[in-house]
ZAMARGU-4260 file (C-alpha; in steps of 0.2 Angstrom, whole numbers, plus 5000, padded with zeros to 4 digits):
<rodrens>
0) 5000/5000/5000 | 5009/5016/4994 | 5008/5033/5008 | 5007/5046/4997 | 5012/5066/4998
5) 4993/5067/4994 | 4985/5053/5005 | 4996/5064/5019 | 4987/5081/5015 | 4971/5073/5013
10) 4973/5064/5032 | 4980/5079/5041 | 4969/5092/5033 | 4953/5097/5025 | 4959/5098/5007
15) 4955/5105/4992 | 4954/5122/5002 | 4951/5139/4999 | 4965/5145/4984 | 4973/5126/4984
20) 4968/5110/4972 | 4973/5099/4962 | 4971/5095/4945 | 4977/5080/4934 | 4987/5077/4953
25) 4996/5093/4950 | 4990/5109/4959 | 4982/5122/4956 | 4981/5142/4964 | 4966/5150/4965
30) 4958/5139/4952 | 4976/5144/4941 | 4986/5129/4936 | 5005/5130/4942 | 5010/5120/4927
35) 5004/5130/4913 | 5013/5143/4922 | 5030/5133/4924 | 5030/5130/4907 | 5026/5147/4899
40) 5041/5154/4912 | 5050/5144/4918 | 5057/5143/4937 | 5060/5152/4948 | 5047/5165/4946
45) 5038/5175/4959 | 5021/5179/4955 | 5005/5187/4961 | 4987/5187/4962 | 4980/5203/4962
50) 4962/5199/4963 | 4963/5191/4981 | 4967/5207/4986 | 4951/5213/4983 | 4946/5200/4991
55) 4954/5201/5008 | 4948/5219/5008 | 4931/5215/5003 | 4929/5201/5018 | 4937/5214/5033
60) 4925/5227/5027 | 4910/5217/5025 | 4914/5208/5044 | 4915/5227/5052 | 4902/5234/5043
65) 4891/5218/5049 | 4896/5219/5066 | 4892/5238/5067 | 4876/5233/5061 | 4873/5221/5073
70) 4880/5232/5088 | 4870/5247/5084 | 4887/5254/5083 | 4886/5276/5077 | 4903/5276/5071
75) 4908/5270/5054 | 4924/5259/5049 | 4938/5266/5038 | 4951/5251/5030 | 4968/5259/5027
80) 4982/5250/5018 | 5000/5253/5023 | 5009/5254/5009 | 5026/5248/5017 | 5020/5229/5015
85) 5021/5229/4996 | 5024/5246/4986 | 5023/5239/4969 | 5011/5250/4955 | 5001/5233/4952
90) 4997/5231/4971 | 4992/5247/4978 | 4982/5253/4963 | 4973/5236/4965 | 4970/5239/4983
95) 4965/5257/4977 | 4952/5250/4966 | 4942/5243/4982 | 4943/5262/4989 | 4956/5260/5004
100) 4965/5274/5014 | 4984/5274/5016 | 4995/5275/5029 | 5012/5280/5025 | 5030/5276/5036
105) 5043/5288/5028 | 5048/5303/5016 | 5048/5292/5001 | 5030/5286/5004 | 5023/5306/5002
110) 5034/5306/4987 | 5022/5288/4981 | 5005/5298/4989 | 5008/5312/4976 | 5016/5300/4961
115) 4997/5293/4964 | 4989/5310/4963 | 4996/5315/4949 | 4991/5300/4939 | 4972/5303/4946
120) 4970/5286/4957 | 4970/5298/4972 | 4960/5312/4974 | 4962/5326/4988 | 4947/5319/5001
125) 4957/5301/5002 | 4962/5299/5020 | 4980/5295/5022 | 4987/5293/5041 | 5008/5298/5044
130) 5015/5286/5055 | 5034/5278/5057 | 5046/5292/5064 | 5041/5309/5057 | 5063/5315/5053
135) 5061/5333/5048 | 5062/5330/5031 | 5045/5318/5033 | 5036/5332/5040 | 5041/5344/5028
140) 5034/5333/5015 | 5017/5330/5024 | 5015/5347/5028 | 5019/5350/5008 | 5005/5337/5005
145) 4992/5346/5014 | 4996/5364/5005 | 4994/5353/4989 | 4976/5352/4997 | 4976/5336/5005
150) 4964/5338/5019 | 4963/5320/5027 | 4981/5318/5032 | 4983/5316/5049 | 5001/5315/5058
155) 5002/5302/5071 | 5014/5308/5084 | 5026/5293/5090 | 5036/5303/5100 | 5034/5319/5110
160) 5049/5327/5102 | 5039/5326/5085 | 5028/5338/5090 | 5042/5350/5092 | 5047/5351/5077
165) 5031/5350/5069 | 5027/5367/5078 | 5043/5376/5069 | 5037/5369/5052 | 5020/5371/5053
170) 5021/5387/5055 | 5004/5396/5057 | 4994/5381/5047 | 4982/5370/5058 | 4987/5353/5055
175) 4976/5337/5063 | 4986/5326/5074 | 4985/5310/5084 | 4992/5299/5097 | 5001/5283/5095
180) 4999/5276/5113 | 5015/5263/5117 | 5009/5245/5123 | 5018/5234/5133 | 5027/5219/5124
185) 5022/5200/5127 | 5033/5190/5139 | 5042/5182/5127 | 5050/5198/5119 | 5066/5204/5119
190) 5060/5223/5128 | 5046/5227/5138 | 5039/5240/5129 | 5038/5248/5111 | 5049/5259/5108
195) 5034/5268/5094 | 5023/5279/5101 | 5019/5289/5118 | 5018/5278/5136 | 5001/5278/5143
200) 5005/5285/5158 | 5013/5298/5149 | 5001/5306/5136 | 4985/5311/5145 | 4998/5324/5153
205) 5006/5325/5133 | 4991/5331/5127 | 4984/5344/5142 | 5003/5352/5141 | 5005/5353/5124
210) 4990/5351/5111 | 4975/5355/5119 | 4977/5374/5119 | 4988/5375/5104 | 4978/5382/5090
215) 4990/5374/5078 | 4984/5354/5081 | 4969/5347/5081 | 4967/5330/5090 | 4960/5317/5079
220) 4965/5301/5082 | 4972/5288/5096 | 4983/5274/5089 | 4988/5260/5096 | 4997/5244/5088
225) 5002/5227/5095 | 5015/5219/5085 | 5009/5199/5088 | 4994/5204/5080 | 4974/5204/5085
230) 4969/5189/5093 | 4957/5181/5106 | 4970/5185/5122 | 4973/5190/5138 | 4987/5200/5133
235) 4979/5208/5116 | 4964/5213/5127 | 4974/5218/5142 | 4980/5232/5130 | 4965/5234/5120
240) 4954/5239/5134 | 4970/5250/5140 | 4970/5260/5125 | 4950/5261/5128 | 4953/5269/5142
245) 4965/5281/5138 | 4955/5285/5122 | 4940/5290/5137 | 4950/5299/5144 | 4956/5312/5130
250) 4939/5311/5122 | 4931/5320/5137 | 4944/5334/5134 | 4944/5334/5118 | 4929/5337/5106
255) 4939/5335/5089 | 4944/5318/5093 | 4931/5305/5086 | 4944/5291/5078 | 4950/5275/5087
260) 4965/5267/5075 | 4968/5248/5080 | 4984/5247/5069 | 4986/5229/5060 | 4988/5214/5065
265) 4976/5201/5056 | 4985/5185/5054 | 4985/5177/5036 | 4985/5158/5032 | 5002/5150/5035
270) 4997/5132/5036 | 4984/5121/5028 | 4977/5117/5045 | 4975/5138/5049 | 4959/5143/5057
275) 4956/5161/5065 | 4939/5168/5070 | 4940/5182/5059 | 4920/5186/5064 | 4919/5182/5082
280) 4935/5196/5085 | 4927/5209/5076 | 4912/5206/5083 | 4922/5208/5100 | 4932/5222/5096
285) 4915/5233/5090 | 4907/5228/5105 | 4920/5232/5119 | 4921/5248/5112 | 4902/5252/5112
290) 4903/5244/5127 | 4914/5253/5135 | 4909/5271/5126 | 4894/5271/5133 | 4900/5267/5152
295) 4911/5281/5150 | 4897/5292/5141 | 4904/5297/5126 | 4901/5297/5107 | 4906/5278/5098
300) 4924/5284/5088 | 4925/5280/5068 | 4937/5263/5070 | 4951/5264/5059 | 4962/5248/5055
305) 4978/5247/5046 | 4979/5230/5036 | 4994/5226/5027 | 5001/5208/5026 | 4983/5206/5028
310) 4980/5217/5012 | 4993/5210/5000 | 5000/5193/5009 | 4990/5178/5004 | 4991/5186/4984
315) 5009/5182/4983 | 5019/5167/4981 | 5036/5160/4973 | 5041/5145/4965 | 5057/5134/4964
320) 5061/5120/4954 | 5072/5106/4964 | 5089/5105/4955 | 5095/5092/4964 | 5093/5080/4981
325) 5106/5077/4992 | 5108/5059/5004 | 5120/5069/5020 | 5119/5056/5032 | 5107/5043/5037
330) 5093/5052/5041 | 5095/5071/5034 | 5091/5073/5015 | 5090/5090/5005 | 5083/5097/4991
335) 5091/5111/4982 | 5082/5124/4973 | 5088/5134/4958 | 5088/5151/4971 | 5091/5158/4988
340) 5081/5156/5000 | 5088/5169/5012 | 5087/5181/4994 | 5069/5177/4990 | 5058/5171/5008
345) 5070/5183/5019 | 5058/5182/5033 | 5060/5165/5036 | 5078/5167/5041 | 5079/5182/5047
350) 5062/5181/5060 | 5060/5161/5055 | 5042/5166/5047 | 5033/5151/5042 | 5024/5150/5023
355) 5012/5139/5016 | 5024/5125/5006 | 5019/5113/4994 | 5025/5104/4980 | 5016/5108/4961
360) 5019/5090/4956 | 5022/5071/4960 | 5008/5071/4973 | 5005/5051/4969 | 5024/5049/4974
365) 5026/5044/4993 | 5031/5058/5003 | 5050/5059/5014 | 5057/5073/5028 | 5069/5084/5019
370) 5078/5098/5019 | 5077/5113/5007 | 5091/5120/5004 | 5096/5136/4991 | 5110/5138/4980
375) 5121/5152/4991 | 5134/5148/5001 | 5127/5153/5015 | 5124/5139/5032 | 5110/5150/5033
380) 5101/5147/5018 | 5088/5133/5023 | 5071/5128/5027 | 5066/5112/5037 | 5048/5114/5047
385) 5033/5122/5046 | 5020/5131/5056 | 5013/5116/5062 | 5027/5103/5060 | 5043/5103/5067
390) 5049/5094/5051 | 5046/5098/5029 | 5038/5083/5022 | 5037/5082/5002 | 5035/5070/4990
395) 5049/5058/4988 | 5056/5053/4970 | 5069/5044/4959 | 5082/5053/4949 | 5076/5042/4936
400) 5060/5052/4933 | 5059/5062/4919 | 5048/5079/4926 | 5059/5086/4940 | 5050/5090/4957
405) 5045/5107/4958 | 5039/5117/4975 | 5030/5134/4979 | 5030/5145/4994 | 5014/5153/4995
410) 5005/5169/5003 | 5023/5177/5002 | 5015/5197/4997 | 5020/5203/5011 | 5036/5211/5014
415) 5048/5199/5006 | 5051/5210/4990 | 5054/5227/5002 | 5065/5218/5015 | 5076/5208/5000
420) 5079/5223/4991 | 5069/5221/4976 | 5082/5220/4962 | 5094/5224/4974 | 5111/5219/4976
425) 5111/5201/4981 | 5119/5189/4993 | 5131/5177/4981 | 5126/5188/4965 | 5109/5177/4965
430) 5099/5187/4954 | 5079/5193/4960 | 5067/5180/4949 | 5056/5183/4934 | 5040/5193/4943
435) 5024/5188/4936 | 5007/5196/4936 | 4991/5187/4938 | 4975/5196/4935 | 4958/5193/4930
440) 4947/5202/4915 | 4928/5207/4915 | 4920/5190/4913 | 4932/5181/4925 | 4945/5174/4913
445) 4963/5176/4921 | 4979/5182/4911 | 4998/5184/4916 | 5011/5192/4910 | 5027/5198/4915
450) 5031/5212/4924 | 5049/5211/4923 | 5061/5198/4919 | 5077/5188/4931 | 5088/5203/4935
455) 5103/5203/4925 | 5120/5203/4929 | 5122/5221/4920 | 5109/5228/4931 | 5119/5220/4948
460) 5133/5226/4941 | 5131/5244/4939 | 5124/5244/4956 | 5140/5238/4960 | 5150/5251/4950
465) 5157/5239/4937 | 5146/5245/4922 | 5144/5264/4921
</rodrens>
């Protein structure tokens, strides 16, 4: 009786699943074979899907919206993407098509804010919250911004110190402000608390001294982020119902305040066995506010959330062909892919980030532990377990066989392109792979093409200084 790679997904999971299939035993991505795509470009090749990001967007808004209904909430829900997860063209102007706010992190992202005006996918009303650490050249650029005549930005201050400067540049404009309140860290990490934003104990006081009577600011908004993300526990609603209270606090001082900004933090699918209660949360979250607003007798704020890897993560994904598998010992074999791991996934060395992996083809084939291995140099450059097991199981196979074995990492949108250095320099001269965009037309049929193609060794090498 053969095991196979597929008789071990099938057991362990509930499979097909939402985006994952297979057909003719080779899978499929959103209903999009990964064969017709291997053999029209060949590996590796980093793709994505624009449409789920409509998608994701679609599902956060609807979920809010439901729950406001179902509260009797009065405020209203804004979804703002921050643009630091993925700049690419292709995937902020799909996230713009579902009518999203931004939120920006540096001087460059004003620069990206106006590039959009300019080519009319913004107009002047869209909502665009300043966070990351406002250097002078920052502010200068947002306060630019608003002369231009945008008249939704809003400067979240993450330090006191921000606000001095902001008064010598502002000069006599008024500008609207808010408050990113610090959280304390969970047990587990390296510091106690964030060094982004304004301690709690700190920015009642902040704002009675220093914005309350200072007909330059306008408070609008509280802010507050926890880094491990929304979830159902006693830490996340330890400093939930802290920022509540704060936000209480300043709203009874404070009549231009009316906007609560929960930050980020919606997890995205890294394993086939994922499962998050994306429904009951909200529900929680719009209900502890209400809750707690009218204890506190004051007006329900308009929720603000900030969704990035959620945005843009579970549209992206690259994929590797196996160049060769490698017997080290008794009991540790690798496969070798025709990349870098460290180059292309960095989050899983750098912060050991998990991905959803699996192989396109051979699923009949039994399946074996390996290790992946890429092609630098690097001890580093590796990947041997996944979210849920301690271990990478794959389908086995002969060197006989004529069809190599090829793999994709999946739900990869997020960040891997901005922290890798996008056509970058690379470690060991490994070039950035082909980039491909999947998109769909009016009636439903998809279409790729390519965005660009593997970076070349000219293009490294005038980065380098070689070729002038």
């Amino acid at each position: 009786m053969k095991n196979t790679y597929f008789d071990l997904i099938e057991q362990s999971y509930y499979f097909p699943q939402e985006g994952f299939d297979l057909r003719d035993n080779n899978l499929t991505f959103q209903g999009i074979s990964m064969k017709y795509l291997i053999e029209k470009y060949g590996t590796p090749f980093r793709f994505f899907y624009l449409p789920k990001i409509g998608d994701q967007i679609k599902k956060a808004r609807n979920l809010f919206n439901k729950a406001i209904k179902k509260n009797n909430y009065e405020g209203k829900y804004h979804y703002c993407y921050c643009t630091k997860c993925n700049h690419f063209a292709h995937v902020v102007g799909e996230a713009l098509k579902h009518n999203v706010n931004l939120e920006t992190s540096s001087p460059f992202d004003i620069d990206l804010i106006l590039n959009l005006y300019r080519d009319k996918k913004i107009d002047l009303n869209r909502i665009i919250v300043h966070n990351g650490y406002k250097t002078d050249d920052y502010l200068r650029k947002i306060l630019n911004m608003q002369e231009i005549g945008f008249k939704n930005s809003i400067i979240i201050f993450d330090s006191v110190q921000e606000l001095d400067r902001l008064e010598i540049l502002a000069q006599d404009r008024v500008v609207k402000v808010g408050l990113r309140m610090a959280i304390n860290e969970e047990s587990q990490s390296a510091y106690y608390t964030s060094r982004m934003g304004i301690r709690s104990n700190e920015i009642i006081n902040f704002y009675h001294d220093r914005i309350k009577n200072n007909p330059k600011f306008e408070l609008k908004m509280l802010h507050f982020f926890v880094d491990s993300g929304i979830k159902d526990s006693l830490y996340y609603w330890g400093e939930f119902q802290k920022a509540l209270k704060v936000y209480a606090e300043l709203k009874k001082d404070s009549e231009s305040l009316d906007s609560f900004n929960l930050g980020g933090g919606f997890p995205i699918r890294n394993h086939l066995g994922f499962e998050y209660q994306y429904e009951y949360l909200i529900n929680e979250i719009i209900a502890n506010i209400k809750d707690a607003c009218t204890k506190e007798g004051i007006p329900e704020p308009d929720i603000y959330t900030e969704f990035g890897k959620y945005t843009v993560g579970e549209s992206g994904a690259i994929v590797f062909k196996v160049l060769e598998q490698k017997q080290q010992n008794d009991t540790e074999s690798w496969y070798l892919i025709d990349n870098s791991l460290m180059n292309t996934i960095p989050d899983a060395w750098s912060i050991h980030e998990k991905f959803i992996l699996l192989p396109i083809n051979k699923w009949k084939n039994e399946y074996k532990r390996v290790n992946i291995g890429g092609i630098s140099c690097d001890h580093s450059d590796y990947y041997n377990s996944e979210d849920l097991n301690q271990e990478v199981l794959l389908p086995s196979y002969s060197d006989d066989e004529k069809e190599p074995l090829y793999i994709g990492f999946f739900h990869t949108g997020a960040y891997q392109d901005a922290i890798s250095g996008y056509g970058g320099i690379k470690h060991c001269l490994i070039p950035s792979p082909k980039h491909v965009i999947i998109d769909r037309d009016e009636k439903g049929n998809f279409f790729d093409y390519v965005y660009r193609n593997e970076q070349s060794a000219d293009e490294m090498f005038k980065l380098l200084g070689y070729n002038k």
